[in-house]
VEXDRENPA-774604 format. One record per residue (C-alpha): residue in three letters; chain; z, x, y. Coordinates in pm, 1 decimal, padded with zeros to 6 digits. Layout:
<nodes>
+-----+---+----------+----------+----------+
|   r | c |        z |        x |        y |
+-----+---+----------+----------+----------+
| ALA | A |        Z |        X |        Y |
...
+-----+---+----------+----------+----------+
</nodes>
This chain:
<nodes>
+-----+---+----------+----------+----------+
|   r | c |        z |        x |        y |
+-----+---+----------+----------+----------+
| UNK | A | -03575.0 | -02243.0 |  00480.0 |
| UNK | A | -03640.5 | -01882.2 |  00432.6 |
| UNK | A | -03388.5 | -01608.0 |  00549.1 |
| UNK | A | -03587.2 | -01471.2 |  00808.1 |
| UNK | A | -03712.8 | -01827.8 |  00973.8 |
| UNK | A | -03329.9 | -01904.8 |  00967.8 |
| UNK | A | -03276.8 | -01546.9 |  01173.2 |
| UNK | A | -03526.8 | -01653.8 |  01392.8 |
| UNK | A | -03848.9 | -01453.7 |  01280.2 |
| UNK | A | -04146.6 | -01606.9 |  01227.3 |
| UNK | A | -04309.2 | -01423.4 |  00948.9 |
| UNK | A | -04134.5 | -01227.8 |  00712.6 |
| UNK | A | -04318.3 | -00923.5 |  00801.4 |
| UNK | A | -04155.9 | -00921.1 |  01122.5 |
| UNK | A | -03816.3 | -00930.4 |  00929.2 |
| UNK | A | -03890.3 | -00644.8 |  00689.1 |
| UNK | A | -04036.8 | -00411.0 |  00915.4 |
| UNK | A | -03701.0 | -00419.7 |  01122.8 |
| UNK | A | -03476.3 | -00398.5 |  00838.0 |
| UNK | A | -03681.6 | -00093.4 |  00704.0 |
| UNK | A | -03614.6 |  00078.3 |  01090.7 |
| UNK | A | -03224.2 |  00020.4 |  01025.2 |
| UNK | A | -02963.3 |  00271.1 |  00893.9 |
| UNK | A | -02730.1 |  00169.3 |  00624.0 |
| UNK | A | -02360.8 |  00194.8 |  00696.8 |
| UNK | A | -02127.4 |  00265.1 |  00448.1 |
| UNK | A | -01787.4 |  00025.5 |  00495.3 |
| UNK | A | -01561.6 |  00322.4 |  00356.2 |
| UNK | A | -01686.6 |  00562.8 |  00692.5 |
| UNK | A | -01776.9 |  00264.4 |  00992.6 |
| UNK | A | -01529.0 |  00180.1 |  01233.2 |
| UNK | A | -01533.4 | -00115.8 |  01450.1 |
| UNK | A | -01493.1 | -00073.3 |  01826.9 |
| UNK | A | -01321.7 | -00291.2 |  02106.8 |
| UNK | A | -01305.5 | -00212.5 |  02462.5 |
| UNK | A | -01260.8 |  00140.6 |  02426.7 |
| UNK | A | -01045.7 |  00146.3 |  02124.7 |
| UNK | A | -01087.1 |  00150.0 |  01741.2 |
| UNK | A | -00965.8 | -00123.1 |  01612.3 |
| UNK | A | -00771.8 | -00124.3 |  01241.0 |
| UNK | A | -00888.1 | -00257.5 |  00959.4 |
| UNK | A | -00591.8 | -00426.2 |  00882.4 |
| UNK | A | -00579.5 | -00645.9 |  01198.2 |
| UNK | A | -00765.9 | -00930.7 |  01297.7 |
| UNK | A | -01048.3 | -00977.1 |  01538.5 |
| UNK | A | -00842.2 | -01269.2 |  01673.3 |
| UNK | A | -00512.6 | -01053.5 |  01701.9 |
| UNK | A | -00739.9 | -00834.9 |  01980.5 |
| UNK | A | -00884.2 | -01067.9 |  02172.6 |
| UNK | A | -00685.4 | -01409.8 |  02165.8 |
| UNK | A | -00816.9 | -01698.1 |  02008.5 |
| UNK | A | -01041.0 | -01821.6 |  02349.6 |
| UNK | A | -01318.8 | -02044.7 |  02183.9 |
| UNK | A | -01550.9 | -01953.9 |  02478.3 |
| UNK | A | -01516.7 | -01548.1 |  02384.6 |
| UNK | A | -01810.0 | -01401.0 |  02386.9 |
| UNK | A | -01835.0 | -01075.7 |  02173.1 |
| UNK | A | -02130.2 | -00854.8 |  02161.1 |
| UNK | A | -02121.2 | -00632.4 |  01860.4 |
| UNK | A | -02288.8 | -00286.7 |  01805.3 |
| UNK | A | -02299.0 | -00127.3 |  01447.4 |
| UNK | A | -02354.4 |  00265.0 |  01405.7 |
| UNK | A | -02198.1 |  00472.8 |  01225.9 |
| UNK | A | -01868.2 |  00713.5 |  01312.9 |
| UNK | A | -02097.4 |  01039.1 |  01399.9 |
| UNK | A | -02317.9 |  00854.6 |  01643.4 |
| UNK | A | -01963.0 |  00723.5 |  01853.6 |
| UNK | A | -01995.5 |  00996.3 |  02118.0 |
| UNK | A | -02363.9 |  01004.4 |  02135.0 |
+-----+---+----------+----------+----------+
</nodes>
Protein backbone atom coordinates (compact mmCIF):
# COMPACT_ATOMS: atom_id res chain seq x y z
CA UNK A 1 0.00 0.00 0.00
CA UNK A 2 1.17 3.34 -1.05
CA UNK A 3 1.47 6.33 1.45
CA UNK A 4 -1.13 8.31 0.10
CA UNK A 5 -3.91 5.30 -0.38
CA UNK A 6 -3.00 4.58 3.35
CA UNK A 7 -3.86 8.58 4.10
CA UNK A 8 -6.85 8.11 2.36
CA UNK A 9 -6.19 9.70 -1.19
CA UNK A 10 -6.90 8.05 -4.07
CA UNK A 11 -4.30 9.06 -6.51
CA UNK A 12 -1.13 10.34 -5.61
CA UNK A 13 -1.69 13.49 -7.40
CA UNK A 14 -4.22 14.38 -5.00
CA UNK A 15 -1.52 13.82 -2.23
CA UNK A 16 1.23 15.93 -3.81
CA UNK A 17 -0.69 18.77 -4.82
CA UNK A 18 -1.71 19.27 -1.04
CA UNK A 19 1.60 18.74 0.35
CA UNK A 20 3.05 21.31 -2.22
CA UNK A 21 0.08 24.00 -0.71
CA UNK A 22 1.61 23.31 2.92
CA UNK A 23 4.18 25.40 4.88
CA UNK A 24 7.07 23.73 6.50
CA UNK A 25 7.47 24.21 10.22
CA UNK A 26 10.60 24.26 11.75
CA UNK A 27 10.49 22.11 15.34
CA UNK A 28 13.15 24.63 16.90
CA UNK A 29 10.29 27.82 16.38
CA UNK A 30 6.51 25.73 16.55
CA UNK A 31 4.74 25.58 19.63
CA UNK A 32 1.97 23.31 20.40
CA UNK A 33 -1.31 24.72 21.74
CA UNK A 34 -3.99 23.38 24.30
CA UNK A 35 -7.04 25.09 25.33
CA UNK A 36 -5.70 28.40 25.37
CA UNK A 37 -2.29 27.68 26.64
CA UNK A 38 1.16 26.69 25.24
CA UNK A 39 2.00 23.73 26.29
CA UNK A 40 5.98 22.75 27.19
CA UNK A 41 7.94 20.71 25.44
CA UNK A 42 9.04 18.91 28.23
CA UNK A 43 5.59 17.63 29.36
CA UNK A 44 3.43 15.13 28.06
CA UNK A 45 0.31 15.29 26.01
CA UNK A 46 -1.11 12.86 28.59
CA UNK A 47 0.07 15.05 31.66
CA UNK A 48 -2.59 17.87 30.02
CA UNK A 49 -5.35 16.12 29.33
CA UNK A 50 -5.61 12.83 31.51
CA UNK A 51 -5.24 9.61 30.07
CA UNK A 52 -9.33 9.30 28.91
CA UNK A 53 -9.12 6.68 25.99
CA UNK A 54 -12.26 8.31 24.46
CA UNK A 55 -10.27 11.98 24.20
CA UNK A 56 -10.72 13.37 21.26
CA UNK A 57 -7.99 15.94 20.19
CA UNK A 58 -8.13 18.00 17.14
CA UNK A 59 -4.75 19.35 16.25
CA UNK A 60 -3.83 22.52 14.21
CA UNK A 61 -0.14 23.11 13.04
CA UNK A 62 1.09 26.77 12.08
CA UNK A 63 3.71 28.31 12.94
CA UNK A 64 4.42 30.90 16.14
CA UNK A 65 3.80 34.25 13.89
CA UNK A 66 0.47 33.09 12.56
CA UNK A 67 -0.84 32.42 16.63
CA UNK A 68 -2.69 35.75 16.78
CA UNK A 69 -3.84 35.83 13.28
Amino acid sequence: MEIYQFLGFTDSAEFHQLLMGMELLQEGTTKLWWAGKELDRSTRLCDYIGRNEKTKIVIRLQSADSHNE
